[in-house]
N, C-alpha and C positions, 0 to 999 in steps of 0.2 A: 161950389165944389164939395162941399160938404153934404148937401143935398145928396149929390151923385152918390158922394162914399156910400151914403146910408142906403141909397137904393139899389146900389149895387152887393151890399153885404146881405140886405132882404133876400135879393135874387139866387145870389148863391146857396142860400137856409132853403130857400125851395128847392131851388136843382137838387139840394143831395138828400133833402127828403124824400124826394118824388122819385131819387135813383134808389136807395139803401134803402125806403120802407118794405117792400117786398122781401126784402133777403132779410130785413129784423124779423118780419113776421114767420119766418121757416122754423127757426126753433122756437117760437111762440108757441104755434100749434101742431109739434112734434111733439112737444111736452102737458102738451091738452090731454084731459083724458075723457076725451069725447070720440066718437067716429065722425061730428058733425063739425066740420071747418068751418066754426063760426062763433062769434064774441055774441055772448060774455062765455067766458072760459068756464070750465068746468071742475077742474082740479089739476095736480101734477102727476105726470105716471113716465114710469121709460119703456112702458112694454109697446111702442110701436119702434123702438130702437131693438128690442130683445126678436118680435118680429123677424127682424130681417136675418137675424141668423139661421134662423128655419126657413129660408125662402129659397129653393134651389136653384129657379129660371133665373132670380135675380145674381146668385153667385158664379152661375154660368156664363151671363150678360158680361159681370166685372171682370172674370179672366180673361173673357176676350175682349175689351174694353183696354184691359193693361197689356196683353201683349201687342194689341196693335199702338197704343199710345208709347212702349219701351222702343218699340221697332222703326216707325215712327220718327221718333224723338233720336235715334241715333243714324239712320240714312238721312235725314233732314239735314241735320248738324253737318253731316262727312259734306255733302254736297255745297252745304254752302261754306264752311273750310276752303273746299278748294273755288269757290264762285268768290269769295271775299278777300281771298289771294291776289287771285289773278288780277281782280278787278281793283287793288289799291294797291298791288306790287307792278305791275308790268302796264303798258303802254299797247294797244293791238287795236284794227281798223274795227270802227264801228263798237268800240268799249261801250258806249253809252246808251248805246240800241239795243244792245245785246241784254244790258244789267236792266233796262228799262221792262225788256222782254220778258225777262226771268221773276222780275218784280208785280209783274202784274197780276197774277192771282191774290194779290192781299188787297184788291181794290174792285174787280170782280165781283158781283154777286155771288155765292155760293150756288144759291139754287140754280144759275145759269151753269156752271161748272161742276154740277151734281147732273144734272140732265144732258150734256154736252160727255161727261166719262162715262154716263150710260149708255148712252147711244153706242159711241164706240167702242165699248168691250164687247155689249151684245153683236155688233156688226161682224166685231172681230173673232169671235167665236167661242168667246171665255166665261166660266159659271159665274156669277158674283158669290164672293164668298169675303172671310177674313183678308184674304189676298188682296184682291181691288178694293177695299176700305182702305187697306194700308198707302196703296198708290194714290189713291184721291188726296190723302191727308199730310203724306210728304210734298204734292203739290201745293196743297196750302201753309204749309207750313215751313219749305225752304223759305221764303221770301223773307217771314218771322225771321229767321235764325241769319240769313244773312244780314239784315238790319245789324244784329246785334253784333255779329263777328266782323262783320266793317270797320265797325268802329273801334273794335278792338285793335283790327289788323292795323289802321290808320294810324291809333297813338302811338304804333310803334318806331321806334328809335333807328334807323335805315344803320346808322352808323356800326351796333352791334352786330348786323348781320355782314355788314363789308368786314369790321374785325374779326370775325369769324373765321371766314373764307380766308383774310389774308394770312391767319394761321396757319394756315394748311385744312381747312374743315371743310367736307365735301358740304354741296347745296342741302343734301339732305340730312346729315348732321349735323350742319347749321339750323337746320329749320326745327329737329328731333330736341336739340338738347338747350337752345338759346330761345326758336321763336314760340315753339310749342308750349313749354314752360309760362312765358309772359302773356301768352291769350288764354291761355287753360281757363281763366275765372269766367273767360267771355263765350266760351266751350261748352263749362256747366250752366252758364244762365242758358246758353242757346238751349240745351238739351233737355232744362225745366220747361221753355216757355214752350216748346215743341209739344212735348209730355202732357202739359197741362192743355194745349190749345186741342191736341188729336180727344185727352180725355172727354172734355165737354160737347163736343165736334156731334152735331146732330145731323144735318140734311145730308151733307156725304155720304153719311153712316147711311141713311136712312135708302136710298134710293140704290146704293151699291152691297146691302148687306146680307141679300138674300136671306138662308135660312136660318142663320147666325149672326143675333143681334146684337147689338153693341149696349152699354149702361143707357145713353141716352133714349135710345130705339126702345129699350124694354121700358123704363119711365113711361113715354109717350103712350105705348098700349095700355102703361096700368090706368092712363086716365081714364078710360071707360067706365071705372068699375068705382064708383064712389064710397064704396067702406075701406078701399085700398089706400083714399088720400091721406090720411094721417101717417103712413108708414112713407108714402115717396117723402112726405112732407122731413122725417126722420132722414132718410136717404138723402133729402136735399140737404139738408146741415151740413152732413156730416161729409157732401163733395164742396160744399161751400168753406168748410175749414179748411178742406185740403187744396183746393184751388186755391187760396187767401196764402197759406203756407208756403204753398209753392211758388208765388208769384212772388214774396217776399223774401225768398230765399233764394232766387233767381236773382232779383233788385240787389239783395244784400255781395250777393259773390261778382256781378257787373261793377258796382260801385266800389268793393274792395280790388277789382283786378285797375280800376281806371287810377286808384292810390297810390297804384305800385308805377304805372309810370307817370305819377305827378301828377292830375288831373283831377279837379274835383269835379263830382258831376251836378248837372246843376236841374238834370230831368228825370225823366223817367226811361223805360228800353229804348223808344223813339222819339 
């Protein structure tokens, strides 16, 4: 048994080398002050982080990058609010085909479902633009958010909402001032993990973005150009902190909303 432990603790040292070395070495060679991505390092400089403020495509790229990830991140949420309701408040034919149904793009290939929303916008007669980014990404990203507001909706305590009502509180005063309140935490993770999942969101972007590209999309073009890597390389950190951040800040408000009605959590969002 002991054997095993040891070679099981080996295996794991690799898996998370082989996952996190790449993402150590982004701010390795953002802070190189070479143009040449490559060891042995040369010095320490931050002028490919100074860069990027003189980069206009690129600050053109992040505003519409963030409003379709804010946009995004809050029709996602609404949608599955009310899909994580329904779906652990009430009883209706076919519940589980339905939730099955609605579930299935987070299992999907992307690429199959970036080429499959092309087809039918162009079919259908519509420019690709900011707009149809935004629709591909609430597709993938409802299923995200219901995960999370399920489980919110589920820990809840049925009996608050009968006392509610037998007050005298209408269904939706009950829900406004009692149920809203107690998933709120499970609201704001949905609306991080949304946020952060549409920010990163590359092949959507990429096939529905026409003339207006997304942060990802302008990345992708800068690789052509090899004196440009050392600045994505800055560029990557610094979505890399922010993805980190926001994933943890999402975990931290799920975890503190599952406290409040008694539950410790013992995972992660799924």
């Amino acid at each position: 048994m002991r054997g095993k432990g040891y070679f099981f603790k080996w295996y794991v040292a690799l898996f998370l080398v082989f996952l996190y070395a790449p993402a150590v070495l982004l701010p390795v060679f953002a802070l190189n002050d070479s143009s040449i991505v490559s060891f042995p390092l040369k010095g320490f400089t931050t002028k490919w982080f100074v860069m990027l403020q003189s980069t206009e495509a690129l600050h053109v790229a992040v505003r519409n990058s963030l409003m379709i990830a804010v946009t995004t991140a809050i029709f996602s949420t609404l949608f599955a609010v009310l899909a994580a309701r329904a779906s652990t408040r009430f009883a209706f034919p076919a519940r589980r085909s339905i939730m099955g149904f609605i579930m299935l793009p987070m299992v999907l290939p992307e690429i199959i479902i970036g080429v499959s929303l092309l087809v039918v916008i162009v079919q259908m007669g519509f420019e690709l633009s900011l707009f149809t980014i935004i629709l591909g990404h609430i597709l993938i990203c409802t299923p995200f958010c219901i995960a999370i507001l399920s489980s919110a909706f589920m820990n809840l305590d049925q009996s608050l909402e009968e006392a509610s009502i037998d007050l005298g509180q209408t269904r939706w005063n009950t829900f406004r001032l009692v149920i809203f309140p107690l998933v709120m935490p499970g609201i704001v993770a949905s609306l991080l993990i949304a946020f952060t999942i549409s920010l990163d969101e590359f092949i959507i972007a990429f096939f529905l973005a026409g003339t207006e590209p997304t942060l990802p999309v302008y990345i992708w073009g800068q690789l052509r150009f090899p004196q440009k890597l050392p600045s994505l390389m800055a560029l990557g950190t610094l979505l890399l902190l922010l993805s980190i951040g926001l994933l943890v800040l999402a975990d931290y408000v799920r975890r503190r909303g599952l406290k409040k009605t008694g539950i410790e959590s013992s995972g992660g969002f799924l």
